[in-house]
C-alpha positions as CSV (number, residue, x, y, z in Angstrom):
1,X,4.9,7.2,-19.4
2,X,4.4,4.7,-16.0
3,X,4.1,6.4,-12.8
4,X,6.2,3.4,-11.7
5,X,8.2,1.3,-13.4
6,X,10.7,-1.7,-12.3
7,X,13.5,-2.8,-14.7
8,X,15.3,-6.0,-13.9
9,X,14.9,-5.4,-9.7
10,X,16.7,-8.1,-8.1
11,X,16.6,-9.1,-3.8
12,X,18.0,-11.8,-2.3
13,X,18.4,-13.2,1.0
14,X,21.4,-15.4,1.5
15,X,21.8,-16.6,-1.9
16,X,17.5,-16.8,-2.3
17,X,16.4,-14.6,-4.6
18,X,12.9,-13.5,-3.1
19,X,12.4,-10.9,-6.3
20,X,13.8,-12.2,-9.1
21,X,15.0,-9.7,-12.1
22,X,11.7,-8.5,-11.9
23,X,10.3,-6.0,-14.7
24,X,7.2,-3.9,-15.1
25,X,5.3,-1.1,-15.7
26,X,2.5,0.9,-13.7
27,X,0.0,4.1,-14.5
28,X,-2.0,5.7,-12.9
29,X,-5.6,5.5,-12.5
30,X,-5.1,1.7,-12.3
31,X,-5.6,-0.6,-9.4
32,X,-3.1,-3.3,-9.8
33,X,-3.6,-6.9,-7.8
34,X,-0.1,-8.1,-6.8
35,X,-0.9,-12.0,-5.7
36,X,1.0,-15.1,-5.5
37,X,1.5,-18.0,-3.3
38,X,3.5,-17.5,0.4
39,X,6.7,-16.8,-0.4
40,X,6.4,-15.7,-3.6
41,X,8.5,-12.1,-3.2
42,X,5.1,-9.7,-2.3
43,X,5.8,-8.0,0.7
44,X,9.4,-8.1,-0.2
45,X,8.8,-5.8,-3.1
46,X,7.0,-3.6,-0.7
47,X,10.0,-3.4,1.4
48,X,12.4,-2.5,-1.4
49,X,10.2,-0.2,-3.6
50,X,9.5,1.4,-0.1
51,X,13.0,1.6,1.6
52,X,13.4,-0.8,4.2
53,X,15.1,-3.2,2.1
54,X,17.8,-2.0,-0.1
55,X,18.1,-3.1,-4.1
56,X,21.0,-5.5,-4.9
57,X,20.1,-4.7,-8.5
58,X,17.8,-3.0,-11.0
59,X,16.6,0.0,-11.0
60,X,13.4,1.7,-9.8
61,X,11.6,4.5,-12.0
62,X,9.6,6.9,-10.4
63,X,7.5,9.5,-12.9
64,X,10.4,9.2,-15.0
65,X,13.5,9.5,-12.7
66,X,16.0,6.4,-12.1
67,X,16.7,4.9,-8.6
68,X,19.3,1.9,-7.6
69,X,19.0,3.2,-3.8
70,X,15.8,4.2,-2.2
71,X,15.6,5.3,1.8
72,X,12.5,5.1,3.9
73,X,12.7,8.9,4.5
74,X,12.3,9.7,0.9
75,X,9.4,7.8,-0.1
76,X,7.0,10.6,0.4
77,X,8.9,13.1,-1.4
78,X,9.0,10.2,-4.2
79,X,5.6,10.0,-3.7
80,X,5.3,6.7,-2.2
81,X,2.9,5.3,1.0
82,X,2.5,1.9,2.0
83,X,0.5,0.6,4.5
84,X,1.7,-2.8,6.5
85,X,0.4,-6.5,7.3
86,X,1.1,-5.7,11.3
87,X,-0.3,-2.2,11.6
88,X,1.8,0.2,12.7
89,X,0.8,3.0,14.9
90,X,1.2,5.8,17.5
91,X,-0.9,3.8,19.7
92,X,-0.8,6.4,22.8
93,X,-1.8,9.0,21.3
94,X,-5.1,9.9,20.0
95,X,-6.7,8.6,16.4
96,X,-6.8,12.5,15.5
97,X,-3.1,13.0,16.0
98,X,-2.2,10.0,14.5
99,X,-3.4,12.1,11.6
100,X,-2.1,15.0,12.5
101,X,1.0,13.4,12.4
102,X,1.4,13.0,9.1
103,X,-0.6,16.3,7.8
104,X,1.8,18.5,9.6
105,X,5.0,16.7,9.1
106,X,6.4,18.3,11.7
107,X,6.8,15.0,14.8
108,X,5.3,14.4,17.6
109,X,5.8,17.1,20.1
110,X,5.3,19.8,18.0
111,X,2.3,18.7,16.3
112,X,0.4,18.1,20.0
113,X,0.6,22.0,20.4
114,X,-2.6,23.2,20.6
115,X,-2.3,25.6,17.8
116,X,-2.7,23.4,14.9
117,X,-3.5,24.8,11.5
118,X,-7.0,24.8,10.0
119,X,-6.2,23.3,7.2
120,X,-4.6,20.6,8.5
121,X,-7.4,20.2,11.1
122,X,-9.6,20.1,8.1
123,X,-8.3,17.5,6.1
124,X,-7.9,15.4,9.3
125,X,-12.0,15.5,9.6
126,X,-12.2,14.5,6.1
127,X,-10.2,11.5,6.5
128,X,-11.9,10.9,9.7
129,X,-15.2,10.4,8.2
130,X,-14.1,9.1,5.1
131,X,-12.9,6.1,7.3
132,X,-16.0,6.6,9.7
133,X,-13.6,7.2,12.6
134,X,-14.7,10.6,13.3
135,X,-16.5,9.3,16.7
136,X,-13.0,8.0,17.7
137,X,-11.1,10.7,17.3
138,X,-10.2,11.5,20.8
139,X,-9.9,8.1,21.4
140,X,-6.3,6.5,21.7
141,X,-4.9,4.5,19.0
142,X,-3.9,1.4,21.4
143,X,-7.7,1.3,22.6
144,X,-9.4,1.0,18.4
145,X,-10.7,-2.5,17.7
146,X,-8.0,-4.6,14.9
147,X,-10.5,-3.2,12.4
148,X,-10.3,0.2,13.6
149,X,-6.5,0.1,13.9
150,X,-6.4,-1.0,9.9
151,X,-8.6,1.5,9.1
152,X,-6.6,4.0,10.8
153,X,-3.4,3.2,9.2
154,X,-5.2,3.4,5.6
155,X,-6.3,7.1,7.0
156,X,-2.6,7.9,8.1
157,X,-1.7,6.7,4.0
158,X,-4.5,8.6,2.8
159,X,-3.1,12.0,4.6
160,X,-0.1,11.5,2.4
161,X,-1.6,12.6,-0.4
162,X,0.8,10.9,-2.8
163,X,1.2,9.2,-5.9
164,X,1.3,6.0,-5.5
165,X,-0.2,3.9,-2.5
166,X,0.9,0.4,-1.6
167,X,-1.5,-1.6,0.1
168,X,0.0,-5.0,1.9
169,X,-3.1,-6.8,2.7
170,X,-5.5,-4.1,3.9
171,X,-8.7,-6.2,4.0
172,X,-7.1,-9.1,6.5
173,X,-9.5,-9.3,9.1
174,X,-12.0,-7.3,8.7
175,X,-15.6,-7.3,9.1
176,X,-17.8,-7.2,5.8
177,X,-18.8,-3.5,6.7
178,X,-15.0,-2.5,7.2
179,X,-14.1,-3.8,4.0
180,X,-16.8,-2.1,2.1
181,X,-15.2,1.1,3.9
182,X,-11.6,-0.2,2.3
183,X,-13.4,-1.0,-1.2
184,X,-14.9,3.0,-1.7
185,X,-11.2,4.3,-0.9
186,X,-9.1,2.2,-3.5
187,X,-12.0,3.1,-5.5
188,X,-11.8,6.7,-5.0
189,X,-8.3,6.8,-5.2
190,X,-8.6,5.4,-8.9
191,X,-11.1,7.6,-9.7
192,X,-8.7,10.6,-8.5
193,X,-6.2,9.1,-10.6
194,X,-3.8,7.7,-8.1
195,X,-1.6,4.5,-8.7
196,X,-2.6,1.5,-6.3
197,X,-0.7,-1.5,-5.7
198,X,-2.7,-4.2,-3.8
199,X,-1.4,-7.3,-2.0
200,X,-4.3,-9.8,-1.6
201,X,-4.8,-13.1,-1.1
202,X,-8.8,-12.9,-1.7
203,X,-9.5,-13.6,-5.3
204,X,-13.0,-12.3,-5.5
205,X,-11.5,-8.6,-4.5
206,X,-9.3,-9.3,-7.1
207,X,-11.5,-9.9,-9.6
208,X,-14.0,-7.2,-8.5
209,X,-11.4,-4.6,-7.7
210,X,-8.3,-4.8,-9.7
211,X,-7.7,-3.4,-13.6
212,X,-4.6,-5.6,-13.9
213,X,-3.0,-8.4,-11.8
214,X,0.2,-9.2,-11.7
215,X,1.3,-12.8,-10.1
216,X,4.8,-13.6,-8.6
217,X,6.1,-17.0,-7.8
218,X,9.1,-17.7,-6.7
219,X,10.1,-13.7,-6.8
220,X,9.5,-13.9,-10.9
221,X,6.9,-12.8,-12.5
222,X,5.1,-15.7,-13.9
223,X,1.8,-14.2,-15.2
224,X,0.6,-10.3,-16.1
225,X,-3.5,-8.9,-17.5
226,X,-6.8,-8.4,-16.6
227,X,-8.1,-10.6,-13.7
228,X,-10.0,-12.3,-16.5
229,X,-6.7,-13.2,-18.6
230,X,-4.7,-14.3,-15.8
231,X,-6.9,-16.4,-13.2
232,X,-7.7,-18.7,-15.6
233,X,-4.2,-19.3,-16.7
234,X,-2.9,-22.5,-15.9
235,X,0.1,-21.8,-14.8
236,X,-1.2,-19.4,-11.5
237,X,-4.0,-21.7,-10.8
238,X,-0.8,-24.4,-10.6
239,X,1.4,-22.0,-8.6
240,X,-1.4,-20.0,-6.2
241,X,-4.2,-21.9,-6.0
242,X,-2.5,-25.5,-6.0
243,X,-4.6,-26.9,-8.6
């Protein structure tokens, strides 16, 4: 059965439909490449699948259980994360309790007590070094580097621990060595069987990263396979790559 499934998921924006009766399946232990030209319903799908845009029609399936409304609030219990285009961050307070944040669940005042558990503590110096921001931990968010601030965001995702992680463009301006850091985690998460939805416009990640791709245009999907089945294809070198 698919971790995530869409059947027929329709959004539209004053008569536009910028996802189109949209159908597909997703497992686990996959990294799937969502591309298409600007426009094409990407980000949009984000937003629904993640709450901040609500379904006109269609349904969501989530390890088997049917959804025509999803909230923001629920997605983790769903066992949905998403990182953004514009980063979004607690940017006055430090890098660790950005972290913090999210591994204690319990908002911002409470979780700046000084009493924080160990385990939580822990798994914050994990993610730290896995995202080789451990030297900036006590450092404020607002005062990282662009990079740095991406990075972060992936970190605050990773603390999650979820299911299923939606990536909108997480290797947008970054330095080679930053996006080697970004490569290893979508990599790892794989490897720990997590589902992994990336939104990227660079087709040699694509190729190099992705198990499946699937190509929007127009909010429909026009083309779904391996990166080597569906680059080629005509039709998404017509539509994406304007050739």
């Amino acid at each position: 059965m698919p971790i995530l499934e869409l059947q027929n998921l329709t959004k539209s924006f004053s008569g536009i439909k910028a996802v189109h009766d949209l159908s597909f399946k997703f497992s686990g232990g996959k990294i799937t490449g969502l591309i298409g030209p600007n426009g094409s319903g990407k980000t949009t799908l984000i937003n629904v699948l993640t709450g901040l845009l609500p379904i006109d029609s269609g349904l969501i399936i989530i390890n088997g259980e049917k959804l025509s409304k999803i909230l923001p609030h629920e997605t983790p219990t769903l066992g949905l994360t998403r990182t953004f285009q514009n980063v979004r961050l607690f940017n006055q307070i430090t890098v660790l309790d950005n972290l913090l944040l999210v591994l204690t669940d319990k908002g911002p005042i409470k979780t700046l007590r000084p009493h924080l558990g160990i385990i939580a503590q822990n798994k914050a110096d994990e993610i730290l070094h896995q995202i080789q921001l451990y030297e900036k931990r006590h450092n404020l968010a607002g005062d990282l580097s662009y990079g740095q601030r991406k990075l972060l965001e992936i970190g605050r995702a990773l603390a999650t621990d979820t299911h299923i992680y939606l990536f909108d463009e997480p290797f947008a301006g970054l330095f080679p060595e930053m996006a080697k850091i970004v490569e290893a985690i979508l990599k790892n998460l794989r490897a720990n069987g997590k589902t992994i939805i990336l939104v990227e416009h660079n087709m040699t990640l694509i190729r190099e990263l992705c198990d499946e791709v699937v190509v929007l245009n127009e909010g429909k999907l026009l083309a779904a396979g391996t990166p080597g089945q569906v680059l080629s294809k005509k039709e998404v070198l017509d539509a994406y790559l304007g050739e």
